[in-house]
VOLOKOL-28794 format. One record per residue (C-alpha): chain; z, y, x; residue number from 1. Coordinates in Angstrom, 1 decimal. Example, Ala and Ser with C-alpha at 12.3 -4.5 7.8 and 13.67 -1.06 7.14 Angstrom:
% residues 2
<'A',<7.8,-4.5,12.3>,1>
<'A',<7.1,-1.1,13.7>,2>
END
This chain:
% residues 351
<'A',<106.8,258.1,150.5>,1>
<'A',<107.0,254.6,149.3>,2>
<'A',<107.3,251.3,151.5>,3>
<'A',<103.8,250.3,149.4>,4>
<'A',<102.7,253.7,149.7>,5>
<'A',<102.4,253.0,153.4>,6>
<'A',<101.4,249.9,153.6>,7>
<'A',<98.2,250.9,151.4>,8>
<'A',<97.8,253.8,154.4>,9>
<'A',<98.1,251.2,156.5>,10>
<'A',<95.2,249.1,155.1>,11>
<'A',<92.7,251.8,154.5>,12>
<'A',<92.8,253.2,157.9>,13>
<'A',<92.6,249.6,159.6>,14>
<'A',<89.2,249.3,157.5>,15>
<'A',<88.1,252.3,158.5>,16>
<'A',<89.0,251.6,161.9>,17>
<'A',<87.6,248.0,162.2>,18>
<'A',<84.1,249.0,164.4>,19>
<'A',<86.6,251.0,166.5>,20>
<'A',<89.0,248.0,167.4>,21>
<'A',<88.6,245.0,169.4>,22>
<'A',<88.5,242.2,166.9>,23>
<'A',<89.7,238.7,167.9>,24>
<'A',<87.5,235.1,166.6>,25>
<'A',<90.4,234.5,164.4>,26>
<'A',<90.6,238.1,162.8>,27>
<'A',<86.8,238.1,162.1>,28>
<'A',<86.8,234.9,160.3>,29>
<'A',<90.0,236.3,158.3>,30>
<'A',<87.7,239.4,157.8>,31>
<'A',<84.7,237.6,156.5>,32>
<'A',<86.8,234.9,154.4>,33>
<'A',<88.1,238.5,152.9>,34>
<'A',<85.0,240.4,152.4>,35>
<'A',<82.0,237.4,151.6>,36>
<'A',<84.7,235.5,149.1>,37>
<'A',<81.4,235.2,146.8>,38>
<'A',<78.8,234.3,148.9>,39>
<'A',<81.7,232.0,151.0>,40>
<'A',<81.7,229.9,147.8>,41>
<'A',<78.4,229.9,146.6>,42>
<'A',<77.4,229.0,150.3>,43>
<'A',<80.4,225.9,150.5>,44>
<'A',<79.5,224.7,146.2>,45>
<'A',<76.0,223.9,147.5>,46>
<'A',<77.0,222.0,150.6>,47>
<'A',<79.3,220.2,148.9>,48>
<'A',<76.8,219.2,145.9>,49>
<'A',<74.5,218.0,149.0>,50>
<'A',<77.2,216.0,150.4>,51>
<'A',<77.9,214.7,146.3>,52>
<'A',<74.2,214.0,146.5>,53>
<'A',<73.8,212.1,150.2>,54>
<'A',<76.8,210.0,149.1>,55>
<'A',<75.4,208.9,145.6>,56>
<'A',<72.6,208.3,147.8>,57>
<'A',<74.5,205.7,150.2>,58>
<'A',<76.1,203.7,147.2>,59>
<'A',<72.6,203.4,146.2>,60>
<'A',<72.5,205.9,143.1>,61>
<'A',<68.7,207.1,142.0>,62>
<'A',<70.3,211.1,142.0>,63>
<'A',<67.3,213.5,143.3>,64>
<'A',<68.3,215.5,146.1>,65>
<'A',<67.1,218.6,143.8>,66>
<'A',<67.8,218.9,140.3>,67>
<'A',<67.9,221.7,137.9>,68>
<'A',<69.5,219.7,135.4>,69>
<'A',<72.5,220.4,133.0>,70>
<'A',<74.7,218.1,135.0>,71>
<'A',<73.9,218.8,138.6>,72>
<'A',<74.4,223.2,137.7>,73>
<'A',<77.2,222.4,135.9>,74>
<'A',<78.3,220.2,138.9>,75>
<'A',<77.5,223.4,141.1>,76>
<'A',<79.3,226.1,139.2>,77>
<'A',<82.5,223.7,139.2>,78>
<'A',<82.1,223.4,143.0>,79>
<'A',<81.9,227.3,142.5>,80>
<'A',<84.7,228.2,140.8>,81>
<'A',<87.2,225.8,142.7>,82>
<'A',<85.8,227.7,145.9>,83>
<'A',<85.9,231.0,145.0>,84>
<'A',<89.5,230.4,143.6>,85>
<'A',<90.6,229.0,147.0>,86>
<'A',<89.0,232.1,148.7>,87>
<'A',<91.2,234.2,146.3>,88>
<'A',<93.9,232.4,146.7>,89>
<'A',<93.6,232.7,150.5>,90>
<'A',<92.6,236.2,150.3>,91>
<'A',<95.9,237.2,148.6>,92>
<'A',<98.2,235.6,150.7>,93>
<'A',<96.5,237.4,153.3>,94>
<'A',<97.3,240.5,152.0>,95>
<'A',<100.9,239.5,151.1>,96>
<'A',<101.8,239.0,154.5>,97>
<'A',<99.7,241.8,155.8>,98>
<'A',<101.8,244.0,153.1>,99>
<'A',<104.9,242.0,154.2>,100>
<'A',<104.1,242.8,157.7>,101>
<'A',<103.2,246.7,157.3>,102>
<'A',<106.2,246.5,155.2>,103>
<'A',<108.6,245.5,158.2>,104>
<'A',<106.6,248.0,160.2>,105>
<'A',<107.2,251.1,158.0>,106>
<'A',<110.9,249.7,157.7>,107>
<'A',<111.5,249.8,161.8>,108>
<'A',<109.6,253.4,162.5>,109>
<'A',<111.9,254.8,159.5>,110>
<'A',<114.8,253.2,161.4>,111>
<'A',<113.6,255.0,164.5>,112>
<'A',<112.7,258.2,163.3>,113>
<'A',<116.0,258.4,161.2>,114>
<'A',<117.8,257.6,165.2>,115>
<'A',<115.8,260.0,166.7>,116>
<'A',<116.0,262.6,163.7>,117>
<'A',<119.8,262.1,164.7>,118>
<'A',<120.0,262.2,168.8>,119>
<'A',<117.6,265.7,168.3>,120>
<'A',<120.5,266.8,165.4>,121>
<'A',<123.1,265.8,168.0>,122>
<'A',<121.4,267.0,171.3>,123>
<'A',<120.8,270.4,168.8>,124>
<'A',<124.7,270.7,168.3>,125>
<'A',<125.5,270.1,171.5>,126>
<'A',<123.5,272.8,172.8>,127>
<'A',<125.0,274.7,170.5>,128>
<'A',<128.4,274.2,171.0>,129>
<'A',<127.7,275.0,175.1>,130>
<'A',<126.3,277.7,174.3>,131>
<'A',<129.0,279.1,171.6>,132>
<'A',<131.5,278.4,174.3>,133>
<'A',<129.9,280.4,177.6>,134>
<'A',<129.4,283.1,174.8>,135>
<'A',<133.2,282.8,173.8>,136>
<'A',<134.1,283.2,177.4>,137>
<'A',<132.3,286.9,178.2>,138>
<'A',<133.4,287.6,174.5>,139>
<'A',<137.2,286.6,175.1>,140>
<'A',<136.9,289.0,178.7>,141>
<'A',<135.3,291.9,176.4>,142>
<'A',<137.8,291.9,173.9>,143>
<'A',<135.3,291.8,171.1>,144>
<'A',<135.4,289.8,168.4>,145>
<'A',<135.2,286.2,168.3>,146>
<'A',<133.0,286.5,164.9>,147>
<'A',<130.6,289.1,166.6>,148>
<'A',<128.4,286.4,168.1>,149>
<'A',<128.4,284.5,164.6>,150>
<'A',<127.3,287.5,163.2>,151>
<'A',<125.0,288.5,165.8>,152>
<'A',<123.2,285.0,166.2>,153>
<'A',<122.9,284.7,161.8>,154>
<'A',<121.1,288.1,162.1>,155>
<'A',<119.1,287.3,165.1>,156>
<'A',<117.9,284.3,162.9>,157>
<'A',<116.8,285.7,159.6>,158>
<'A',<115.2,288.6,161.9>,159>
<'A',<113.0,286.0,163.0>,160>
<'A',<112.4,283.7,160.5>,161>
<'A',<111.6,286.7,158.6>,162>
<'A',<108.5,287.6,161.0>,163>
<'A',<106.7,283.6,160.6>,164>
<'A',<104.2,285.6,158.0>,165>
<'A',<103.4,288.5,160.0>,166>
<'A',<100.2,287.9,161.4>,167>
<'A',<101.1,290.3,164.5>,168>
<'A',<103.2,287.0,165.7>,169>
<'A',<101.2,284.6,164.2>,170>
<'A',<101.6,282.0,167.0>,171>
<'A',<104.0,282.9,168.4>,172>
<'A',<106.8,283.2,166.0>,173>
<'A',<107.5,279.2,164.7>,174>
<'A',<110.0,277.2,163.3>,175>
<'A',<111.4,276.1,167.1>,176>
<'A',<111.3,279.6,167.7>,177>
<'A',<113.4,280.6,165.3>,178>
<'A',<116.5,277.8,166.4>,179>
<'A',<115.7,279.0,170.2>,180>
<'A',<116.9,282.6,169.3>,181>
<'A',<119.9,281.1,167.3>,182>
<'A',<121.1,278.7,169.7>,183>
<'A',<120.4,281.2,172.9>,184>
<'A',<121.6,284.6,171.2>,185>
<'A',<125.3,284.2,171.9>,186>
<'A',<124.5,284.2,175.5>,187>
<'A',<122.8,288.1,175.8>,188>
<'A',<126.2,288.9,177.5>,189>
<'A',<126.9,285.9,179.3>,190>
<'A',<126.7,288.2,182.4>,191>
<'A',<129.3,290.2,181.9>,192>
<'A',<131.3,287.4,183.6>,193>
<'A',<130.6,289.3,186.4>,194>
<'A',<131.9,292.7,185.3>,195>
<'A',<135.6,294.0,186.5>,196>
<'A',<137.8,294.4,183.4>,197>
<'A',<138.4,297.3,184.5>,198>
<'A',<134.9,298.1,183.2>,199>
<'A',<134.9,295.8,180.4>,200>
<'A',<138.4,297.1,178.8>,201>
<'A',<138.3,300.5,179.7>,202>
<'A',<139.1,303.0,176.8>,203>
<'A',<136.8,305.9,176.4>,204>
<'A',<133.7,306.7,178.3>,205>
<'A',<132.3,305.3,181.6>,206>
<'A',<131.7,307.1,184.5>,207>
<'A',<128.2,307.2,186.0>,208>
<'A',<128.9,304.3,188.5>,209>
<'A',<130.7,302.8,186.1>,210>
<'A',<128.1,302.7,184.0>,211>
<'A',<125.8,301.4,186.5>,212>
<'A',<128.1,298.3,187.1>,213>
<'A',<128.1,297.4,184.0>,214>
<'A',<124.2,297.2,183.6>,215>
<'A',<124.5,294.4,186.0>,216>
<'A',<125.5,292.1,183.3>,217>
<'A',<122.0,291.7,182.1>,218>
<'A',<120.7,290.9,185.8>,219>
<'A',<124.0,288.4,186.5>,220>
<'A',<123.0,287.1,183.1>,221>
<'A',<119.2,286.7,183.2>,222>
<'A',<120.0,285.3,186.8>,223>
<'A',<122.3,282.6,185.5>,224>
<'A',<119.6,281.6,182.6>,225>
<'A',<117.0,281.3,184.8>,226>
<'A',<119.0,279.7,187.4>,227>
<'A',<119.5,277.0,184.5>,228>
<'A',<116.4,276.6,183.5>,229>
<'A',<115.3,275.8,186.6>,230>
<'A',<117.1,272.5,186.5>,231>
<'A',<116.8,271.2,183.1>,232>
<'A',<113.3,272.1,182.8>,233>
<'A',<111.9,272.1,179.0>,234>
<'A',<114.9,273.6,177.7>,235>
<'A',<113.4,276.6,175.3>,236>
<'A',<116.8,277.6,174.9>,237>
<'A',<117.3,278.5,178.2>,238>
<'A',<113.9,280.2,178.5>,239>
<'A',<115.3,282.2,175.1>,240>
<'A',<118.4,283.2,176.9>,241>
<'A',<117.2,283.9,180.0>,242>
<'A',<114.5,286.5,178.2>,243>
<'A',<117.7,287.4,176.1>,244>
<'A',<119.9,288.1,178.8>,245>
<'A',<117.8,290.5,181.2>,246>
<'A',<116.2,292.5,178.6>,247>
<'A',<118.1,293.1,175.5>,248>
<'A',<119.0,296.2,176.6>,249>
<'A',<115.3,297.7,177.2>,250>
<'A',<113.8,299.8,174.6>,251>
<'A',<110.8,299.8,173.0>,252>
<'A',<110.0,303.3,174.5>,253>
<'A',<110.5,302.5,178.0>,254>
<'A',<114.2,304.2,178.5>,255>
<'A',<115.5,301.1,178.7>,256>
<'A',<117.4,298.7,181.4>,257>
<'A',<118.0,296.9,183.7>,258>
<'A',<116.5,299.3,185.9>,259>
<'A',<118.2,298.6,189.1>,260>
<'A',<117.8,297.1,192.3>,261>
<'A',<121.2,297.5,194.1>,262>
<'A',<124.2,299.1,193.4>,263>
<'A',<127.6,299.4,196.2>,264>
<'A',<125.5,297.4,198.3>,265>
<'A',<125.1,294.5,196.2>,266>
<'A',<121.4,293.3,195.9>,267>
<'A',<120.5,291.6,192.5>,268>
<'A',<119.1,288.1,192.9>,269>
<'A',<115.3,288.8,191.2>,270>
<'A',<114.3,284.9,189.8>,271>
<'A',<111.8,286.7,187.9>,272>
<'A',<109.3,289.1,188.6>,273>
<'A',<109.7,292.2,187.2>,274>
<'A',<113.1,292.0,186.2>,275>
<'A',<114.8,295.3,187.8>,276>
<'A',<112.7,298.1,185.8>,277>
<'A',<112.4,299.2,182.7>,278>
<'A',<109.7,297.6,180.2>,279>
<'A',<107.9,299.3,177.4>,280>
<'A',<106.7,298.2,174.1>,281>
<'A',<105.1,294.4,173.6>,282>
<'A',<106.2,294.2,177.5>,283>
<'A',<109.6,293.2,176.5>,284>
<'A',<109.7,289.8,175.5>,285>
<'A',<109.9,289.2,171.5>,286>
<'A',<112.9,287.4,171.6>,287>
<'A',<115.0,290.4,173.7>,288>
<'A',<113.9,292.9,171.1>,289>
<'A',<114.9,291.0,168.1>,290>
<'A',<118.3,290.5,169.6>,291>
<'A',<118.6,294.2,170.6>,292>
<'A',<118.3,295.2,166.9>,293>
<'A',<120.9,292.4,165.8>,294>
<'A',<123.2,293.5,169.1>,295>
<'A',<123.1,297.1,168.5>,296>
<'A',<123.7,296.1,164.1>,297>
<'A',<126.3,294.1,164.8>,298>
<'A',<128.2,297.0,167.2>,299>
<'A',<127.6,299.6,164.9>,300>
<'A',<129.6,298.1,162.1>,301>
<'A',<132.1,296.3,164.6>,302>
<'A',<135.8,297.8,165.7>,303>
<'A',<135.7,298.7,169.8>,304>
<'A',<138.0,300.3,171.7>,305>
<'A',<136.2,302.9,171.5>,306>
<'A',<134.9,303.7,168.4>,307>
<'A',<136.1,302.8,164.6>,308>
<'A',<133.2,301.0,162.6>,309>
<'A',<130.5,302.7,160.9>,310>
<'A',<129.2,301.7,157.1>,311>
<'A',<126.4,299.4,156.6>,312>
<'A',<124.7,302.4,155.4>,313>
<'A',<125.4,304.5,158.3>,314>
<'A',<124.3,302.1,160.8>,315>
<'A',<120.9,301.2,158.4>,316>
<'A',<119.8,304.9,159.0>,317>
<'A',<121.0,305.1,162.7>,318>
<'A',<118.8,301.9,163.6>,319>
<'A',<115.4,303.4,161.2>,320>
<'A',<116.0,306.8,163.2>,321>
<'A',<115.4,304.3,166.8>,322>
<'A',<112.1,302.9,164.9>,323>
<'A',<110.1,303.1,167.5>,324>
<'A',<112.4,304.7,170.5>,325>
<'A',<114.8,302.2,170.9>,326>
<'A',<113.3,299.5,169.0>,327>
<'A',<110.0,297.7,167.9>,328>
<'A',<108.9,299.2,164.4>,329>
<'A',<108.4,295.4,163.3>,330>
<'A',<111.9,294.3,164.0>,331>
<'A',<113.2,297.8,162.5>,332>
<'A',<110.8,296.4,158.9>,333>
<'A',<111.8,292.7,158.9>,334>
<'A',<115.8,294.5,159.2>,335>
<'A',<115.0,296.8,156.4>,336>
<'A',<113.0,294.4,153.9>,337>
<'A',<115.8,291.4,154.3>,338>
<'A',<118.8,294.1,154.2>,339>
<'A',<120.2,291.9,151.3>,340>
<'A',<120.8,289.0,153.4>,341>
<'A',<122.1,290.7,156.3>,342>
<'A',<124.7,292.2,154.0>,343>
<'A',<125.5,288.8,153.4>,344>
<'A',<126.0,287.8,156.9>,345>
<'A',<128.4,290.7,157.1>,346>
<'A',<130.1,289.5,154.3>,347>
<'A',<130.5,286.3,155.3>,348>
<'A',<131.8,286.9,158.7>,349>
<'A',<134.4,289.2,158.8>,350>
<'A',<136.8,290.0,161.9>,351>
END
């Protein structure tokens, strides 16, 4: 859009605004020199010709004070003209500095959108980078790959952005949405800050407890999110990773966890309610089950310590045999349909 552009915007809507607006003495006479130009100078032509009139009058001229004659209309429509062209000329440079002022008025909210377009851009990396950097921290104590929360996070994204038409989320799943669960995904193991390495680095299977210790993460984790929220209200992000966090290790068939209270005598600190049991279905928050698809991808075709990667192909067939155990039939279609692009991601992202 156009400096002029706006500045016609500008006019129309104060038109069609003028019964809504206060209007001071000075603006209505502007108005009415703007709008009655004609009748403005048909109105001054005829006092003037009185005023030609009384004054022949004084010097003692015989002129009638009525006259339909060729000299007195012509005297009239001369009065006329050099009216109604001072109205015009008045009337434009009205406009010229009204367009000069909506001019310099588009020119300053460009100026600040374009800074504030900037500060979000630069607020937007920042969170970023904070976030890519608690996630690089449980990464670096898991051993895993550096490019696994790339990866994850680019899948995590087109998952989403891929559900904006499905009227099942209509609502729900928006643009913001969408750069919530990219900036936040990185932290679904944020918690496992608070699991022995031990744990974290052992080679081959856990044992029960074990294996009970390390569902903590997702409570430690959820805890920490919440925690954080808490005091930097109207951060989405940290409502994204907080959801994240404590439940992308549910399943959509209820089997899921964290479904713990205590373990060794060591209580879980609850923020929210709920948290602790297994969810089922649309009870696990949209943004965890997305992420669990992307999580559970991204392992699959990733190098652990305790398993070699699997294909694209294998893993594909793996996570359409959990459609509808482990994971939400939607998030397993949106996979499937943009399998192109998550290749891609795969591709570009190698360890």
């Amino acid at each position: 859009m156009t400096p002029d552009d706006t500045c016609q915007i500008l006019e129309s809507s104060t038109l069609a605004n003028d019964n809504a607006e206060p209007l001071t003495n000075a603006e209505r006479c502007l108005r009415l020199v703007e709008r009655q130009s004609l009748f403005l100078s048909l109105a001054l032509s005829l006092i003037a010709h009185f005023f030609l009139v009384l004054a022949s009058h004084i010097i003692g001229a015989s002129e009638l004070w009525f006259s339909l004659s060729v000299s007195a209309i012509a005297q009239i429509l001369s009065l006329f003209g050099f009216f109604f062209l001072l109205m015009q000329g008045f009337n434009w440079l009205i406009r010229k500095s009204q367009e000069k002022s909506n001019r310099l008025h588009f020119l300053a909210m460009r100026d600040a959108e374009s800074m504030v377009s900037a500060i979000s851009e630069q607020n937007i990396r920042i969170q970023q980078e904070s976030v890519h950097g608690f996630a690089k921290i449980s990464e670096a104590r898991d051993l895993s790959s550096g490019q696994h929360i790339q990866r994850m996070k680019e899948y995590a994204r087109i998952i989403a952005q891929s559900l904006i038409g499905n009227p099942k989320f209509q609502g729900i799943v928006d643009n913001d949405f969408v750069l919530d669960i990219y900036i936040s995904a990185p932290l679904h193991d944020i918690g496992k800050v608070g699991t022995k390495d031990e744990i974290l680095k052992k080679r081959g299977k856990l044992s029960g407890e074990e294996f009970e210790l390390m569902k903590m993460h997702t409570i430690v984790g959820g805890d920490l999110m919440a925690e954080l929220e808490d005091k930097l209200p109207r951060t989405t992000f940290f409502s994204r990773g907080r959801e994240i966090a404590y439940h992308h290790h549910q399943r959509w068939d209820g089997t899921g966890y964290p479904n713990i209270l205590s373990i060794g005598g060591t209580m879980a600190y609850f923020v929210e309610p709920g948290v602790g049991r297994p969810l089922k279905g649309a009870e696990i928050p949209l943004s965890a089950r997305i992420v669990a698809l992307a999580d559970v991808y991204d392992a699959l075709r990733s190098r652990r310590v305790y398993k070699e990667p699997f294909t694209h192909e294998t893993a594909r067939d793996m996570i359409s045999q959990e459609r509808g155990r482990h994971f939400d039939p939607d998030i397993v279609d949106a996979f499937l349909a943009i399998e192109s692009e998550i290749l891609l991601i795969a591709a570009s992202f190698k360890d």
